[in-house]
N, C-alpha and C positions, 0 to 999 in steps of 0.2 A: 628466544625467551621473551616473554611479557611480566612485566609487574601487575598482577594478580588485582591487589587491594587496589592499584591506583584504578585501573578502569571502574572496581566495583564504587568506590568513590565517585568516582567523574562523571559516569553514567548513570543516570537514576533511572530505575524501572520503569517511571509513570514515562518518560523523553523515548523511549524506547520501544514502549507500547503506542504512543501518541503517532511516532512515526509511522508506524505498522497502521496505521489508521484506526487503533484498538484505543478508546477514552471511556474516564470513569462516567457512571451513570450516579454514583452519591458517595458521600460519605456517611462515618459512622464512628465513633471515638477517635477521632482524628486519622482515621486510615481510610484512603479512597478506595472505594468498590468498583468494578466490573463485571459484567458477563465474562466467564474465564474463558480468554482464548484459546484453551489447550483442549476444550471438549465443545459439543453444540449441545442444546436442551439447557443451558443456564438459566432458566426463566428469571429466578431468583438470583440477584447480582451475588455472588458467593467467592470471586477472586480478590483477595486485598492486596493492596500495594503500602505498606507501611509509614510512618510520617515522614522519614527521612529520607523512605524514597531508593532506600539500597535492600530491601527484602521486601519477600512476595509470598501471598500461601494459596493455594485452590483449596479451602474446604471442602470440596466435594471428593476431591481423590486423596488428601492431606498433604500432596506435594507443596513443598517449598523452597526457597532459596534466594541468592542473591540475582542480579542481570546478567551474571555470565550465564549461568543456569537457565534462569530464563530464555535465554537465546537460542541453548540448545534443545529445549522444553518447544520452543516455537519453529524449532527446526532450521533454524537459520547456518546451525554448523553441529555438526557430529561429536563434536568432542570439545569439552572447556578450553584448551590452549588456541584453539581456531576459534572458538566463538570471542575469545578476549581479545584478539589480534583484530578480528573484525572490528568489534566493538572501536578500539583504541582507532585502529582507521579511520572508522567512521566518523568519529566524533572526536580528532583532531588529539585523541590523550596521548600526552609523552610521557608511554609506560612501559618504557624502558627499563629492567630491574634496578632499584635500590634508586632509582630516581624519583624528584617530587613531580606530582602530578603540575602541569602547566597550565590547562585548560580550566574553564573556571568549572564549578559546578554546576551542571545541568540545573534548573527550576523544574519542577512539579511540572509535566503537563496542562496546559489549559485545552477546552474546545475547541480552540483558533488553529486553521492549518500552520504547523511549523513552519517554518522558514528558515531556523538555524543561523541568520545570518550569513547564509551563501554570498559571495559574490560572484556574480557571472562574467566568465573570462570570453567564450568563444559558442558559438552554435552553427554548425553545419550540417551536410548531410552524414548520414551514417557511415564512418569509414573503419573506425577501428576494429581489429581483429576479434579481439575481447567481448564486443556488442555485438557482432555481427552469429557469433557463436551460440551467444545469451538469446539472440531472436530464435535459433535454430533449436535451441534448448527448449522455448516456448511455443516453437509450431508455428512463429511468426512470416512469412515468405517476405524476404528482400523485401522486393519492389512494394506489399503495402504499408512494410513499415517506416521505409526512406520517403515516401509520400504524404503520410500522416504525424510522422516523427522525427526528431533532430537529435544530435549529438550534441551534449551542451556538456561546454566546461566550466567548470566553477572554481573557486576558493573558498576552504571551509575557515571560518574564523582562528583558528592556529598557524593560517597561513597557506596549508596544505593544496596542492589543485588535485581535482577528482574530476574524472565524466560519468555520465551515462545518459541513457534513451531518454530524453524527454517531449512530452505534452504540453503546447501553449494553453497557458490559461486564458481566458473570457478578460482576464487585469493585465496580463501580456506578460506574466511569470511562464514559468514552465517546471511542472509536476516531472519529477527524474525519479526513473527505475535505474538503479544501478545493478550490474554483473554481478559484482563483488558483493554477496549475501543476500543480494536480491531486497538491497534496500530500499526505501520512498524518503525521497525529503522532496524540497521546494524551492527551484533558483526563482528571488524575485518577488513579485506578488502572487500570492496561491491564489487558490478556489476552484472553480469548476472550469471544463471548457465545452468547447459549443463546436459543433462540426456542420458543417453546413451554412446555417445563417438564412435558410428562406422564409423562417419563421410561422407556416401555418403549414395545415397536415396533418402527419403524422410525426412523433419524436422518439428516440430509442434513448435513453437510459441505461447507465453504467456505471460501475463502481472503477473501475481502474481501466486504462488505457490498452492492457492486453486482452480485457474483455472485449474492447469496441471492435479492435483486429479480429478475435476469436472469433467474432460475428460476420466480420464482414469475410472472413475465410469460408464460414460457414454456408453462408448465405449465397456466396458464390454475388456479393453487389447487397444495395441496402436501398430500401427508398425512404425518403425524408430526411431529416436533421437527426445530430446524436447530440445526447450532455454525458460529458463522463464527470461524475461526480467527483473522482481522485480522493474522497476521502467522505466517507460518511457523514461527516462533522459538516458536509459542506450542501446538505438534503436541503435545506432554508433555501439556498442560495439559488440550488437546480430547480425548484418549487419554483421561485421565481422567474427566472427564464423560460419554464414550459407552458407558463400563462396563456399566451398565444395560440399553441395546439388543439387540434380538434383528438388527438387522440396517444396515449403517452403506453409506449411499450416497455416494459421493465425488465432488465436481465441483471437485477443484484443479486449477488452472493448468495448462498443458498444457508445461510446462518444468521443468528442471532441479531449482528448491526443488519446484515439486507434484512429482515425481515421487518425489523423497526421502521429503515428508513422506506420500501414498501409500505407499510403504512400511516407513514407520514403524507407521504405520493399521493395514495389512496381517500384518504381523508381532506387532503386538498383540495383534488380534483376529483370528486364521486361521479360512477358511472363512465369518466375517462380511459380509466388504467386499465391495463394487460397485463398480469402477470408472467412473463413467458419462460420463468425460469424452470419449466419440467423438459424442456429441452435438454439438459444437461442433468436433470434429475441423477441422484447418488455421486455428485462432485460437490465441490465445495463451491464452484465460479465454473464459469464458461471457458476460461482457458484452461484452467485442470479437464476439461472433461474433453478439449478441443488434442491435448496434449497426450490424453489416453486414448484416444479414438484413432490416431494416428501410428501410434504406437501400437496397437492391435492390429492394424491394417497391417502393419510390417509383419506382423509377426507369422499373420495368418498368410501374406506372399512375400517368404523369405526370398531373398538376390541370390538368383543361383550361379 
């Protein structure tokens, strides 16, 4: 059992969306706006996140509720007792029935990549059972992810130790996909990271670290340098480092933040940019569509 109120407490919806790499674009009576994560075609920021930060509404469908709701609205877990339990894991809340919450209250999201306050315990190669499954889940093969990617343990501020897949960043943090919900936080200093490092060329661009894999599965190899941006919020940043390039390939997300930060890309560097996201055309990312493509493949030569 989980105590219900304390996660919805603990957790604020704006800390939850920020995570997800999902940030407000304004406000409006005190309530921060979004493009709502639950549909694409938001032009119009139409998602609120309320001032306190524990209720949420899409105006365009009238759905509403608190962050457990939310979770499962984002698909992180099927059912509210599993989306609370996530929650409360993730973010260190001792919500334990009829117990007071311990954790302090999350703040409001800012634009800044989170960081939570991790402390980092350990980072090695990929050994755990748990990860190595979550690669398999993703379509990721071993050997490119224990090559590009680490096992990092951490400590979340309640004290708690957690791992998962991480990304060194460009500041020498490291961007973690956890198993468990298919979380994003940040051991460390966030921001972008940089693969490669020859600095002139060609660059490839990405929004999350299973994207650059999904490519590089794809592609069968890659030539040039990559930025995986790890979080939208962090376009300024990859603008910055792609200075260099003679020619900037883009594989963001095929919704509302990729399409923004696209033309942010775009607008920096005119006549540079490739769009190259019709590859995956009808996904959402390159790894959904890497993760269907494979999964057809089975379908169509069952194991006899």
């Amino acid at each position: 059992m989980v105590n219900f109120d304390a996660v919805k407490q603990a957790v604020k919806c704006g800390r939850l969306l920020a995570d997800l790499g999902i940030h407000q674009v304004s406000q409006h009576n005190g309530y921060d706006l979004y493009h709502s994560p639950l549909r694409q075609g938001d032009d119009k920021p139409s998602f609120s996140v309320y001032a306190d930060g524990t209720k949420w509404k899409d105006h365009g469908t009238g759905d509403y509720g608190d962050v457990i709701d939310l979770a499962v609205k984002l698909g992180l877990a099927k059912f509210p007792r599993k989306a609370a339990e996530l929650l409360a894991e993730r973010y260190g809340v001792d919500a334990a029935p009829r117990q007071r919450v311990t954790a302090p209250i999350a703040k409001t999201a800012s634009s800044a990549p989170p960081t939570a306050g991790n402390e980092l315990i350990s980072v090695g190669a990929i050994q755990t059972s748990s990860l190595r499954r979550y690669l398999d889940e993703r379509a990721i093969p071993f050997n490119i992810a224990n090559y590009f990617f680490r096992e990092v343990h951490y400590r979340v501020p309640s004290g708690k130790e957690m791992y998962g897949i991480g990304l060194q960043t460009l500041a020498g943090g490291y961007a973690v996909r956890s198993a468990f919900g298919n979380f994003k936080t940040v051991v460390g200093l966030g921001g972008i990271s940089l693969i490669g490092g020859v600095g002139k060329g060609p660059v490839a661009a990405f929004e999350g670290m299973f994207d650059l894999a999904s490519w590089l599965v794809d592609t069968e190899g890659h030539e040039g340098d990559a930025v995986v941006l790890n979080s939208v919020a962090n376009v300024d940043a990859a603008i910055s480092a792609m200075k260099p390039y003679d020619r900037i390939k883009c594989y963001l997300d095929r919704d509302v933040h990729g399409a923004q930060a696209l033309l942010s890309i775009k607008q920096a560097f005119p006549g540079k940019v490739q769009d190259r996201s019709s590859r995956y055309e009808g996904y959402k990312d390159y790894n959904e569509f890497l993760v269907n493509q494979l999964r057809n493949e089975k379908d169509c030569h069952p194991v006899k």
